[in-house]
N, C-alpha and C positions, 0 to 999 in steps of 0.2 A: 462968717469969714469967707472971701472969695478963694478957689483955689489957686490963684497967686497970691494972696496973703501971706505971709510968715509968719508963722507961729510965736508966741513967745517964748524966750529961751527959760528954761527952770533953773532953778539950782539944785547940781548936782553931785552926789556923796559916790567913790568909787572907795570898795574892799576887794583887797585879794582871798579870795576863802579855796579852799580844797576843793578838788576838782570832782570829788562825792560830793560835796555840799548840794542839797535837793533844793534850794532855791536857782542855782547854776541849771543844774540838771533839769526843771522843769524849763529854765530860756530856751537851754537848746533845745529840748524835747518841742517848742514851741516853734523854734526856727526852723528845725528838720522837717518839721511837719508841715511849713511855708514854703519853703523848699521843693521839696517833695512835690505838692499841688505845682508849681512854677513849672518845676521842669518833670513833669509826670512823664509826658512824651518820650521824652531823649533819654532819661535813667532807663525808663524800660526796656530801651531796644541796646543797654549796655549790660545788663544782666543775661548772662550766661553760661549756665552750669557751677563750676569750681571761680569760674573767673566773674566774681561778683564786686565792681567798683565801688557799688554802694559799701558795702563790708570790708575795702580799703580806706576809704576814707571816712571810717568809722574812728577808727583808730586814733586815738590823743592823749598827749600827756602833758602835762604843764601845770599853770596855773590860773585860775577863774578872776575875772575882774566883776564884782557885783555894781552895779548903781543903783542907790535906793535915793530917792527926793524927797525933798522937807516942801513938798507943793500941796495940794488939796489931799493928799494921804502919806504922811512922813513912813520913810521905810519901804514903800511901793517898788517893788524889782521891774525896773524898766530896762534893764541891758546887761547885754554878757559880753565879755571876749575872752579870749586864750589865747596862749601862748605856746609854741611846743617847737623842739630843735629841729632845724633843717641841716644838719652839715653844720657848718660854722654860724648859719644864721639863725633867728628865730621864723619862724613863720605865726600869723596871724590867722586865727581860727575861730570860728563858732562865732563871727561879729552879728550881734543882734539885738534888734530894740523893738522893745513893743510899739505895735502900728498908733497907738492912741500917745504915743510919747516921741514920734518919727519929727524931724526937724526942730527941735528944742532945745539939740544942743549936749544930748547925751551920749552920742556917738562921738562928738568930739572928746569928750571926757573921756570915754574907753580909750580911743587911741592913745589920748596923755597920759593917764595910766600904763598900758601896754609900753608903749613907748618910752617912759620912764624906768619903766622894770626890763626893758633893753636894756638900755645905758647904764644903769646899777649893773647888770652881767657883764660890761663890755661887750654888749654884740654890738658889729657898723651895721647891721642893717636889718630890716623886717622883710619879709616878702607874703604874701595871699594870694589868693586864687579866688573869683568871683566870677560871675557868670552874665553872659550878654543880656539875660532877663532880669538885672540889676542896676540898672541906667543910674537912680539915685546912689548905690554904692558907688558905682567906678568915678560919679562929680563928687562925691564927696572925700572919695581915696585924694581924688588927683587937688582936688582944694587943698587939702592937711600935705602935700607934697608928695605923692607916691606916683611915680611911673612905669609906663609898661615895662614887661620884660618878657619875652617868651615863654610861652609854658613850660613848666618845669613838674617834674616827676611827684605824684604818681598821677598826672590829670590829662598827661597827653591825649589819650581816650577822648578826654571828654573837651572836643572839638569846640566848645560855645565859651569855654573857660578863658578868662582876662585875669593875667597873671599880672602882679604891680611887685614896685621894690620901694621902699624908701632907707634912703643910705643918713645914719643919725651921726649927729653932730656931737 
């Protein structure tokens, strides 16, 4: 496959599971750690002393979207997201998919999930935070409809953050 090729989309299964649940727990633990490596640079020179951003935006409560596939291994945990209250809105957390399952189609499943268990609460709208070392998130936010918004709290710090809103119908 060339790398403009498109992948083929899979078919995919989203569960809400508890926000313990160790299959959740090992995505993020996956995506923090991608993360991390990305923006090694810049987190580091925002650590300091009491005032540790990283250990703010530690902090989540909500609830976990699983995606498991019925493709070459039924059950395969290929993606997380979350959900947790902003104020009146929900905010969009912890979105991630493993690299060997990227473009297939399961990110969009997370958000229709997500995005569905909006609207069952009555929130109008989602909002995330994602960072300029994210090129494929922010086309892919802004494809499913989300647009910029100015950063919003607690990510001011962190100067590289592309804060997005989508308003639900």
């Amino acid at each position: 496959m060339t790398a403009t090729a498109r992948r083929r989309t899979i078919p995919v299964t989203v569960r809400e599971v508890a926000w313990d649940d160790p299959v959740g727990a090992g995505l993020r633990a996956a995506m923090e750690a991608e993360m991390e490596q990305r923006y090694a640079d810049r987190l580091a020179a925002l650590v300091t002393g009491d005032d540790d951003i990283a250990a703010t935006l530690g902090v989540d409560a909500g609830h976990v979207a699983y995606a498991g596939v019925g493709f070459a291994a039924p059950g395969v945990p290929v993606g997380h997201a979350a959900l947790r209250w902003a104020g009146p809105d929900l905010e969009l957390k912890r979105m991630y998919v493993v690299p060997a399952y990227r473009g297939r189609g399961v990110a969009v499943a997370l958000l229709t999930a997500v995005e569905d268990a909006a609207r069952r609460l009555g929130v109008r709208r989602i909002i995330l935070q994602t960072g300029d070392r994210q090129p494929d998130a922010v086309r892919l936010y802004e494809r499913e409809g989300y647009s910029r918004i100015p950063i919003f709290p607690p990510y001011e710090r962190l100067t590289f953050s592309i804060c997005m809103e989508k308003v639900l119908r």
